[in-house]
N, C-alpha and C positions, 0 to 999 in steps of 0.2 A: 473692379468695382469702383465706381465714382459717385460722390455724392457731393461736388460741388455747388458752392451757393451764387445763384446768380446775379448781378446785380448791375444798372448800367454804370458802363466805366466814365468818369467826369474829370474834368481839369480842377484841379486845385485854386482858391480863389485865391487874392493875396491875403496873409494873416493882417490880422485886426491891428491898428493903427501904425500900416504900413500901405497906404494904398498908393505906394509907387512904386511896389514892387514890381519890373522888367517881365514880359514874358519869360524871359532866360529863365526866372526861377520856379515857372509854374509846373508841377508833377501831371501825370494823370495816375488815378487812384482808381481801383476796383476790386470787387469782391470775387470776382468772375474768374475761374485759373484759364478756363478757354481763350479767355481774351489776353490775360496777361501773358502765357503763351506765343498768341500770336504775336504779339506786339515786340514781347521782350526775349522771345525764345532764343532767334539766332544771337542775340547780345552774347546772352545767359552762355550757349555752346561755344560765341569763339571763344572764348577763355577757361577751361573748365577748372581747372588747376584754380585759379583765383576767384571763379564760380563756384566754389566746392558745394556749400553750403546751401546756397539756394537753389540750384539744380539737384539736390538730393532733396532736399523738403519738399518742392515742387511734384516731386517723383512721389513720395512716399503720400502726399495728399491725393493724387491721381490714385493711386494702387489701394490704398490701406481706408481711403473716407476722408471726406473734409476735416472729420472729426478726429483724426488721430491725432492732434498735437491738443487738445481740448474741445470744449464746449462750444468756446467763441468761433463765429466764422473766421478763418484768413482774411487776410489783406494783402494787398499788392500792388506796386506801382512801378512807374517808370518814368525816366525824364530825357528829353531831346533838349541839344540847345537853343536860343531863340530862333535861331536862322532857318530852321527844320523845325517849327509849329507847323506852319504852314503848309507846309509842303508835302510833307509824310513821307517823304520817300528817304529821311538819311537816318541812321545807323541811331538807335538807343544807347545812352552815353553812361545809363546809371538805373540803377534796379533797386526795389526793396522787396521783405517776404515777412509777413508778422504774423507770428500762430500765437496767439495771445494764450497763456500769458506771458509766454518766453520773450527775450530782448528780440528787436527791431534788426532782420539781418539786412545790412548793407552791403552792393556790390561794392568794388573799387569806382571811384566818381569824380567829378571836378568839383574843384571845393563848394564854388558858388551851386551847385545842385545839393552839395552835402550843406550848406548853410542854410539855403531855401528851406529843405526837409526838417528840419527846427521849426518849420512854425505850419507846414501844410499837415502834418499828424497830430500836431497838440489837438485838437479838435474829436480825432479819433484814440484818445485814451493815452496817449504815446508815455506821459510822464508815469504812468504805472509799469513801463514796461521796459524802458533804455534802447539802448543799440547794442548792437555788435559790428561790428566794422576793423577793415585794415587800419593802418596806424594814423597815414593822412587824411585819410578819409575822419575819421573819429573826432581828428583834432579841429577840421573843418568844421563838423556839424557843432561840436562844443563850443569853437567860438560864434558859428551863427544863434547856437541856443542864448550863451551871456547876452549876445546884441539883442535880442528878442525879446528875453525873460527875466534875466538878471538871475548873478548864481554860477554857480561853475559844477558842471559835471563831475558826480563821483565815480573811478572807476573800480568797479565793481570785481574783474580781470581781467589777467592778462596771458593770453594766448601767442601759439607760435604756429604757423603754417610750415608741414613738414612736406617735399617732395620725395619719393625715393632714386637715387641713382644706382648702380650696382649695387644688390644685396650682400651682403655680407653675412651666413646665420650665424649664430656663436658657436663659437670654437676655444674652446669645447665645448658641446653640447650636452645639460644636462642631462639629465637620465629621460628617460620614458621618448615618446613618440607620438606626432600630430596624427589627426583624424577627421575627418569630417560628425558635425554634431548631427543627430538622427530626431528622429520623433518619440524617439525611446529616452531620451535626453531634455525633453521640452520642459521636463518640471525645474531642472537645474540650469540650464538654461533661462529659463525663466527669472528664478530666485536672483541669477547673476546680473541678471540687464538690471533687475530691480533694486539690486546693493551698490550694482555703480551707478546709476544714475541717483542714490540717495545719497552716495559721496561725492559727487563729483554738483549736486545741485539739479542736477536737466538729465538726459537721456533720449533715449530716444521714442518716438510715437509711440506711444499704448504699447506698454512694454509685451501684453501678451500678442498684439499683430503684429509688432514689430517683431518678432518669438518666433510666431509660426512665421510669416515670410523669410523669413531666410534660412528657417531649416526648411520649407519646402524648397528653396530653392539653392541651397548648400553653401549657403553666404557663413557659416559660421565653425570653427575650427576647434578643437578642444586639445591639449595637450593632456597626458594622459599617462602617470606611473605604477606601474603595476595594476594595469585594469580601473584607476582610481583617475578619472578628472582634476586635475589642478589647475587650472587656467583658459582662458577662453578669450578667442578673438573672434569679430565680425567684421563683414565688410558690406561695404554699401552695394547697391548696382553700379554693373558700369554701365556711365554715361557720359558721352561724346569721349568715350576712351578713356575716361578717366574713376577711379573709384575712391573711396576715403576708408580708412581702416578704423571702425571704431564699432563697438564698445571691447578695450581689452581689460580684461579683471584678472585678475588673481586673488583668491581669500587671505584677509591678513597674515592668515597664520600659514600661509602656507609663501611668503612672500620672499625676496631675496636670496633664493633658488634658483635662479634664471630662469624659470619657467616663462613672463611676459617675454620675455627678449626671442624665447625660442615658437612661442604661440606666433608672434608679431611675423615672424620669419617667414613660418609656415604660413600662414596666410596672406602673405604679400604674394608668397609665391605661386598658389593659390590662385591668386585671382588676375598677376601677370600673365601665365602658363595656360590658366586653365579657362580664364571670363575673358580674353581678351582686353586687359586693362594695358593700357600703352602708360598710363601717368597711374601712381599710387600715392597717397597722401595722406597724414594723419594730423591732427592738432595736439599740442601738449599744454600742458598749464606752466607758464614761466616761474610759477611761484615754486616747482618741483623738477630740482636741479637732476633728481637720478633717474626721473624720466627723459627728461631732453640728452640726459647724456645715454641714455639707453637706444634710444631710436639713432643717431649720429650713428652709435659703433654701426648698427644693422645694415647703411645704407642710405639713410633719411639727411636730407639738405634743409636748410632753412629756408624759405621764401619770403614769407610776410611776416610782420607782427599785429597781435590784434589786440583790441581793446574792447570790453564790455562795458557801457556808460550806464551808470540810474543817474537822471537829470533828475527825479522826484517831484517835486506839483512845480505848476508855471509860476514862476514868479520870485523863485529859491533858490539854493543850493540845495542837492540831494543830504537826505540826513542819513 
C-alpha cells in the first residue's frame, strides 16, 4: 500500500540574509518518497548500520501509508557537494527524513551540509520539531543554527547506536521460553507498542499497523512463563542486510527478571537465523545505565552516539 504525497523536488534557496550562501550548501527538498529514493537510495543502502533510521522509516512509509508517522506529509532531502550540482552523476553525501511531528532524522554529513540544514528547513516548520543526529553531525548543525538564529540548541536526548557482534543469550536463562507473537496476540501486543512508546516519548508508526505488520510477518517475539507473556521484542525488516530491534517492553512489574535481556536474545537470533539479517542493531537511551549494560552483556557494540536537538523558534534558545 502507498499513499505518497507528490510534490516537485526544488533546490533550497539561500536563507534570508545570507545571500552568499555557496552552492556547497544548497539541499534539495521534496515531498516525493519516489524521488527521494531515487536520488538518495543507494547513499541511504551503502551504509545501513549508520542508515538505521531513515532506511526504516522510509520502508514503513512505503508499506504502512504516508500517513503512518501522522497527519503532516513527510519531507525529505538530500545534499551533493558543490562540485556535483552540476553534474548529477557523484555520490549524495547527506540525507534528511521528517515525519512531523517527530525530530528531523539526519544521516551522518559534512559539517558545512549539517550547518547549511539550520537555515534551508526553518521555513518548513523545523523549530517545532528538532533533529536527531549522530554526535558530529548535531554538533555541526547547532553551531550552524547559533550562526543563523542566535540561541543554542537544547538537547532533548541522548542516544547510543548498538551493533550486534557474537550473541551471547543469558546464562542463565530465566525461566519460561521465546515464541513467535500470533494474531491471537494482537490485543497485547497492541497495548505494549502503546505503553512504550508512551514511555519512552515516540514509537513506532500507528501503533496498530505497525501491530498488524509484523505479526503478519513474524517480526515480533514474546517471552512467555507458564503460558503467561512477559516481555516482547520487535524487529524491523531487513534491509540491505541490516535490521534494528525495537520496540522491547517488559511490564513494570514484571521487570528485573531478565526477561528483556532473554526476549532481546531471542529475537536477534530470530532475525540473524531466520530474515537473513547480516548487521542487527538497537538504540538505548544513555540516560538508562541498566539498559546499556544489558545489551553489551548480549553481544551488542557501541557505534555512534546520538543527540535529539529542540532549537525551538528562530531566533532563541530552545525553552
Amino acid at each position: 500500500m502507498e499513499r505518497t504525497t507528490t510534490r516537485t523536488t526544488k533546490t533550497a534557496a539561500p536563507p534570508a540574509g545570507d545571500p552568499g550562501t555557496p552552492p556547497a550548501t544548497r539541499w534539495r527538498t521534496t515531498q516525493d518518497l519516489d524521488a527521494f529514493e531515487e536520488a538518495a537510495g543507494a547513499f541511504l543502502r551503502s551504509r545501513p548500520v549508520e542508515h538505521t533510521l531513515l532506511l526504516s522509516v522510509t520502508s514503513s512509509l512505503r508499506v504502512l501509508g504516508a500517513d503512518a508517522y501522522g497527519s503532516d506529509a513527510p519531507r525529505f532531502g538530500w545534499w551533493r557537494p558543490a562540485r556535483t550540482q552540476t553534474t548529477g552523476g557523484a555520490a549524495v553525501e547527506g540525507a534528511f527524513v521528517w515525519t512531523p511531528p517527530r525530530p528531523v532524522l539526519l544521516s551522518p554529513m559534512p559539517d558545512d551540509a549539517a550547518a547549511a540544514l539550520a537555515g534551508t528547513l526553518v521555513p518548513e516548520r523545523l523549530p517545532e520539531a528538532g533533529v536527531n543526529a549522530e554526535l558530529p553531525t548535531a554538533r555541526a548543525y547547532a553551531a550552524g543554527w547559533r550562526r543563523r538564529h542566535g540561541g543554542t540548541p537544547e538537547v532533548a536526548g541522548r542516544r547510543r547506536l548498538y551493533r550486534l557482534g557474537e550473541l551471547a543469550p543469558p546464562d542463565p536463562a530465566p525461566p519460561g521460553a521465546a515464541r513467535a507473537a500470533t494474531g491471537a496476540d494482537r490485543a497485547l501486543v497492541l497495548a505494549w507498542f502503546t505503553a512504550f512508546a508512551a514511555e519512552v516519548g515516540d514509537g513506532p508508526p500507528g501503533a496498530s499497523r505497525a501491530a498488524d505488520d509484523r505479526l503478519a510477518e513474524g517480526r515480533c517475539t514474546l517471552w512467555e512463563v507458564d503460558g503467561r507473556p512477559v516481555a516482547l521484542a520487535g524487529v524491523s525488516r531487513t534491509l540491505s542486510g541490516m535490521a534494528r530491534v525495537a520496540p522491547v517492553y517488559t511490564p513494570p512489574e514484571l521487570r528485573g527478571r531478565g526477561y528483556a535481556g532473554a526476549v532481546t536474545a531471542a529475537v536477534s537470533r530470530a532475525a540473524r537465523d531466520g530474515a537473513g539479517a547480516e548487521e542487527l542493531v538497537l538504540f538505548t537511551d544513555l540516560d538508562n545505565p541498566t539498559s546499556n549494560a544489558l545489551y553489551q552483556r548480549l553481544g551488542y557494540r557501541p557505534v555512534a552516539d546520538h543527540l535529539v536537538l529542540r532549537t525551538g523558534r528562530t531566533g532563541g534558545p530552545a525553552r
